[in-house]
C-alpha positions in Angstrom: 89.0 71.0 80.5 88.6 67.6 82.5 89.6 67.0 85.8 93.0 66.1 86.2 94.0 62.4 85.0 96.0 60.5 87.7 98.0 59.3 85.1 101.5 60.8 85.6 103.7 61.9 82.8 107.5 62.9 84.1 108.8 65.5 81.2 112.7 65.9 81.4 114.1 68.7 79.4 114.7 72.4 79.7 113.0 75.2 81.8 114.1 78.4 80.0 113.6 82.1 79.8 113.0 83.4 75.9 113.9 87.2 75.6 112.6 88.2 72.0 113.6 91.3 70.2 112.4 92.7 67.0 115.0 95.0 64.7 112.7 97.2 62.6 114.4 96.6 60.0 117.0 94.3 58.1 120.2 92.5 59.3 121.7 92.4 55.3 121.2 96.8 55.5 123.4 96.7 58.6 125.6 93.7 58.2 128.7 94.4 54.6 129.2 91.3 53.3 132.7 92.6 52.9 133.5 93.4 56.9 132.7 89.6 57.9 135.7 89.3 59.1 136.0 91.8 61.7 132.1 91.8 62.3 131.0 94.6 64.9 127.3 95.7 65.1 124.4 97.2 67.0 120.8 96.9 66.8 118.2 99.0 68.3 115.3 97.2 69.2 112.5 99.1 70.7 110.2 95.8 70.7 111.2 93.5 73.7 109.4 90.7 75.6 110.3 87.8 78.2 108.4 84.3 77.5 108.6 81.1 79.5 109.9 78.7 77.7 111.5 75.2 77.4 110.6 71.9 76.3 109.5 70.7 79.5 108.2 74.0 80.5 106.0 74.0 77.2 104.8 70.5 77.5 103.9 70.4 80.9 101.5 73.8 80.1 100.3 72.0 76.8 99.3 68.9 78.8 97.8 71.0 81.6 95.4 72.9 79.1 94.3 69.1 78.2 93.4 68.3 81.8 96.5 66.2 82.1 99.2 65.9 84.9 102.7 66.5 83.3 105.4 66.8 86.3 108.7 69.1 84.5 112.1 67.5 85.6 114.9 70.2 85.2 117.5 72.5 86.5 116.7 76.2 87.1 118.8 79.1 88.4 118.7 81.5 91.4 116.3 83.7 88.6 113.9 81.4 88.4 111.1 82.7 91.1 109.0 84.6 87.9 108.7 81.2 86.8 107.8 79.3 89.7 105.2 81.9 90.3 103.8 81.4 86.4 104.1 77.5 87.0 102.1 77.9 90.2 99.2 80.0 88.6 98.5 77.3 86.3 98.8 74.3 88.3 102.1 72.7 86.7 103.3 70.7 89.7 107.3 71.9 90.9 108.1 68.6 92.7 111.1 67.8 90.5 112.5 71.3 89.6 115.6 71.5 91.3 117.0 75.2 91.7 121.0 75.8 91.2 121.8 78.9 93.0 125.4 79.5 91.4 123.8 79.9 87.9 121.1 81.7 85.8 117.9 79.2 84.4 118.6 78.5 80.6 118.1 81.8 78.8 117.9 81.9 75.0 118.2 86.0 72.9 116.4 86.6 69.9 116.5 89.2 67.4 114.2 88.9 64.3 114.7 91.3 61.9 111.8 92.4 59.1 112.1 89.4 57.3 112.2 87.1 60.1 115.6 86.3 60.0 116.9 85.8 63.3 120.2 86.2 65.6 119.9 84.0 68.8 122.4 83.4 71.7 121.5 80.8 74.1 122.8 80.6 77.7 122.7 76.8 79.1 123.2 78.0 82.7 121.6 75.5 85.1 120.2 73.1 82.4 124.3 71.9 81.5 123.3 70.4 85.3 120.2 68.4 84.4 122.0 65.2 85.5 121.8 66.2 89.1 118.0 65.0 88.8 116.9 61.2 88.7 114.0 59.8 87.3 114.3 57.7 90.3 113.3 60.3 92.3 110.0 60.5 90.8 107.1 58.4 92.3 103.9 57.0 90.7 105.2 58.3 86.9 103.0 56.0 84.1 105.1 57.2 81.3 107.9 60.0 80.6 109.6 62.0 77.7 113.6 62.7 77.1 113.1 65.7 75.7 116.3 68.5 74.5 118.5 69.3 78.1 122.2 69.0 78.9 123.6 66.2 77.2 124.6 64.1 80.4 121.3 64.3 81.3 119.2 63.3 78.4 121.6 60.8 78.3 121.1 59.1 82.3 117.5 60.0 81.9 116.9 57.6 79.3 118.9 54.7 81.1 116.8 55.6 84.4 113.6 55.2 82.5 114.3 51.6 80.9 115.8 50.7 84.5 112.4 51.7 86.1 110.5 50.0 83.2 109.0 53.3 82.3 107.9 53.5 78.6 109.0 56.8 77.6 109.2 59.0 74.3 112.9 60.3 72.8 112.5 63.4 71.6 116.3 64.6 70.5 115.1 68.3 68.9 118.0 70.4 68.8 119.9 68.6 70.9 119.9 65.9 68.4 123.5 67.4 67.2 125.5 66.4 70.5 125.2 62.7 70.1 127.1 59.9 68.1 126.0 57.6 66.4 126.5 54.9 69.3 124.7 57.2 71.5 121.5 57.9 69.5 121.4 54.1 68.7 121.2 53.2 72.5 118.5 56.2 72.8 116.4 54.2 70.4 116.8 50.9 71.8 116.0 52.3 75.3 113.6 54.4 74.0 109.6 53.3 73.5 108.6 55.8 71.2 111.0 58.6 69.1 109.3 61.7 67.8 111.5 64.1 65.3 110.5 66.9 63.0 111.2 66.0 59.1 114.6 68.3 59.7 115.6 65.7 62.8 114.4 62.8 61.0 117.0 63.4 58.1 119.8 63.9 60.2 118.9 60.6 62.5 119.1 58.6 59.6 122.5 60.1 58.5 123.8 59.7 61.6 122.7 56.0 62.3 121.8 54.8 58.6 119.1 53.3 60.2 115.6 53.2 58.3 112.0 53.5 59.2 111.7 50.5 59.4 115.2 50.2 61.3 113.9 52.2 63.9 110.0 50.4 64.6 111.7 46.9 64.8 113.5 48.8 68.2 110.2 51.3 69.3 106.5 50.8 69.2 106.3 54.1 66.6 108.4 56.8 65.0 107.2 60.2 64.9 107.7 62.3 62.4 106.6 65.8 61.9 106.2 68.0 58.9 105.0 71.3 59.4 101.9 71.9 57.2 102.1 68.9 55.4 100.9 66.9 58.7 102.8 64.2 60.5 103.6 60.4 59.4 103.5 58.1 62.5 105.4 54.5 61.6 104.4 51.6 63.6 105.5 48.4 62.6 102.2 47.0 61.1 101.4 50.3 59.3 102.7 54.1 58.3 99.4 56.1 59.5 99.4 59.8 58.1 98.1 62.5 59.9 96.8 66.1 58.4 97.7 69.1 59.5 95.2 71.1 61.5 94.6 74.4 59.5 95.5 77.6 62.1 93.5 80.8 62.4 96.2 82.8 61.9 99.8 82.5 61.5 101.6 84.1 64.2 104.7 82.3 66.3 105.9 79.0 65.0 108.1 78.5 68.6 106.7 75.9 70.6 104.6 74.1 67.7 106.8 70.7 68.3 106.5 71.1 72.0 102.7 71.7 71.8 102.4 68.4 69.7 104.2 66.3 71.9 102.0 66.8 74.4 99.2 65.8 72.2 101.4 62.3 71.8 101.6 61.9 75.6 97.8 63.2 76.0 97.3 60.0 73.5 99.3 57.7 75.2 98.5 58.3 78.6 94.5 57.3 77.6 95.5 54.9 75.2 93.7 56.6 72.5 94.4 54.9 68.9 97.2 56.4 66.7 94.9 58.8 64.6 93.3 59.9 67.0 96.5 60.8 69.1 97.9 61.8 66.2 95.3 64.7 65.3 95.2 65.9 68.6 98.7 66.4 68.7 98.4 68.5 65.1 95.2 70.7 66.7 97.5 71.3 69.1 100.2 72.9 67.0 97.8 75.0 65.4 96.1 76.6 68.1 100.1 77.5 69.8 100.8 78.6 66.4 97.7 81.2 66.6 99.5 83.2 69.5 103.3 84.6 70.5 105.3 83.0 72.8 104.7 79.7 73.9 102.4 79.6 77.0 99.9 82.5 76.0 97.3 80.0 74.1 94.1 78.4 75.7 91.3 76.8 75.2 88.5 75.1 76.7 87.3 71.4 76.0 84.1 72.8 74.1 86.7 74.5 71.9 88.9 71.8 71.2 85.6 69.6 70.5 84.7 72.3 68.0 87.8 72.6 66.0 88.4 68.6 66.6 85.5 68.4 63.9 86.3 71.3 61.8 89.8 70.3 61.2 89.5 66.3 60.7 85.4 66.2 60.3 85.0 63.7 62.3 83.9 64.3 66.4 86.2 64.2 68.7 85.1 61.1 70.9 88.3 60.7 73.8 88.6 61.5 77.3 
C-alpha cells in the first residue's frame, strides 16, 4: 500500500482474544426444549482456533492494510504477549496499550453449531479498565473513534476528545445496550460523526427518539450500515446511499463493521468526499468477509484499485 500517512487516528475500544469452536452438529439435537430449566450440556468440538480480535484491534489492522497510521487505545491482560508480537509483525503502533497484570485481555467463546447458530461467553477482563487510559495522553492525534470498550471508558473518552477539540467518530456497537438515554444523547452532541449498523440504528432511535435528521443537526453525518443492501450516510444537506461491494465468497461475517470503519477514518483522514469514503469502507467489508477471523485478509493497492472499479465502475482516484 502507500507509505504511511502522518495523519494520526487514536482508536479507543477493545483488544480481545476470539476462541471459535465448531459443534458438528446441532444445538436443538442436544438441547430438550423440555429440560430448560435445569439446562446441563456438553459439546465436543474437535474444530478450535484463537483469532485477534477487538474493535480497536480490527481497525487499527484494517487501517494499516490502507497505508494508514491507526494508534489502538486499550487495556490488555498479563496474556496479552501473542498479541503484542502479532501487533508488532504488522506495524500497528503499541504506544497507548496499557497492560493490567491482575487480569486476562478481553476474551470472547464461540460455538457455532451446523447451522450457524452460536453460544458465546465473553470475558471483559482488563477492558472493564479502559478508563485508566486518556486520550490526553495521546500526542499529535488528527482524529479518533469511541468505539465498544468498558462503559466508563467510552464514556470519559468521548469527553477527552471534545475537550482536546479532536473530531472523532461514535461508534456504540454492542455496547450500545449499557447507556441511557441521557448518556447516548451527550455521545452525540460530543460526538462528530456516529456510525451504527441498521440493528443499532433502530435501537438509537428508541432509545433517544431522536430522528435522522435529529441526529445531523448535532454531527457532520450519521452512518448507517446495512449488510448487503449497502450503507446510507446522512449529512445534513443530503442522504447519499452507498452499494454494497459484492464478496468473492462468503465466509466470516465478524469484523465486517470494524473493517468498514476504517474505510470511514481512511476517508476522513484524506478528506475524500462522502462516496467515495463511503465505497471504500463497503470494499472493505467485503474483502474481511472473504476470510475467517478478522485479521487474516490482505491486499495490495493494485488490488483494491482493481476491485474499486469492478465493484462501483468507476476508478478509484484517492490517496
Amino acid at each position: 500500500m502507500n507509505a504511511a500517512s502522518s495523519k494520526r487516528a487514536l482508536i479507543c475500544g477493545s483488544v480481545a482474544f476470539d476462541t471459535i469452536m465448531v459443534f458438528p452438529d446441532r444445538f436443538k439435537a442436544r438441547i430438550l426444549p423440555d429440560k430448560i430449566h435445569m439446562l446441563n450440556v456438553s459439546f465436543l468440538v474437535p474444530q478450535l482456533r484463537r483469532e485477534f480480535g477487538g474493535c480497536a484491534g480490527n481497525i487499527a489492522y484494517n487501517l494499516r492494510l490502507l497505508g494508514d497510521v491507526g494508534y489502538p487505545m486499550a487495556t490488555v491482560g498479563r496474556d496479552f504477549e501473542p498479541y503484542r508480537e502479532w501487533m508488532q509483525r504488522m506495524g500497528i503502533p503499541l504506544d497507548h496499550i496499557r497492560v493490567i497484570a491482575e487480569e486476562h485481555t478481553a476474551q470472547a467463546f464461540i460455538t457455532t453449531d451446523l447451522d450457524d447458530n452460536q453460544i458465546t461467553a465473553f470475558h471483559p477482563g482488563a477492558m472493564q479498565l479502559s478508563h485508566l487510559n486518556s486520550v490526553m495522553q495521546a500526542r499529535d492525534i488528527t482524529i479518533g473513534i469511541v468505539a465498544p470498550d468498558g462503559k466508563e471508558g467510552m464514556l470519559q473518552h468521548a469527553a477527552q476528545f471534545r475537550a482536546a477539540g479532536i473530531p472523532f467518530i461514535f461508534d456504540p456497537g454492542q455496547g450500545l445496550p449499557m447507556f441511557s438515554s441521557e448518556e447516548l444523547r451527550r455521545f452525540i452532541e460530543q460526538a462528530d460523526w456516529v456510525a451504527v449498523n441498521e440493528y443499532e440504528w433502530q435501537l438509537l432511535q428508541d432509545r433517544t427518539g431522536l430522528s435522522a435528521r435529529d441526529v445531523v443537526r448535532e454531527v457532520r453525518a450519521l452512518v448507517v450500515t446495512r449488510g448487503a443492501e449497502g450503507s446510507v450516510i446522512y449529512t445534513r444537506d443530503a442522504e447519499i446511499r452507498i452499494p454494497a461491494a459484492k464478496p468473492r465468497a462468503i465466509v466470516d461475517p465478524t469484523g465486517c463493521g470494524d473493517a468498514y470503519r476504517a474505510g470511514l477514518l481512511h476517508g476522513l483522514l484524506h478528506g475524500l468526499d462522502w462516496e467515495t469514503t463511503g465505497r471504500i469502507a463497503s470494499l472493505l467489508g467485503a474483502i474481511k468477509i472473504e476470510s475467517r477471523g478478522t485479521q487474516n485478509h490482505t491486499f495490495s493497492r493494485a488490488e483494491l484499485e482493481t476491485r474499486y472499479k469492478e465493484s462501483f465502475g468507476v476508478a478509484l482516484d484517492a490517496p
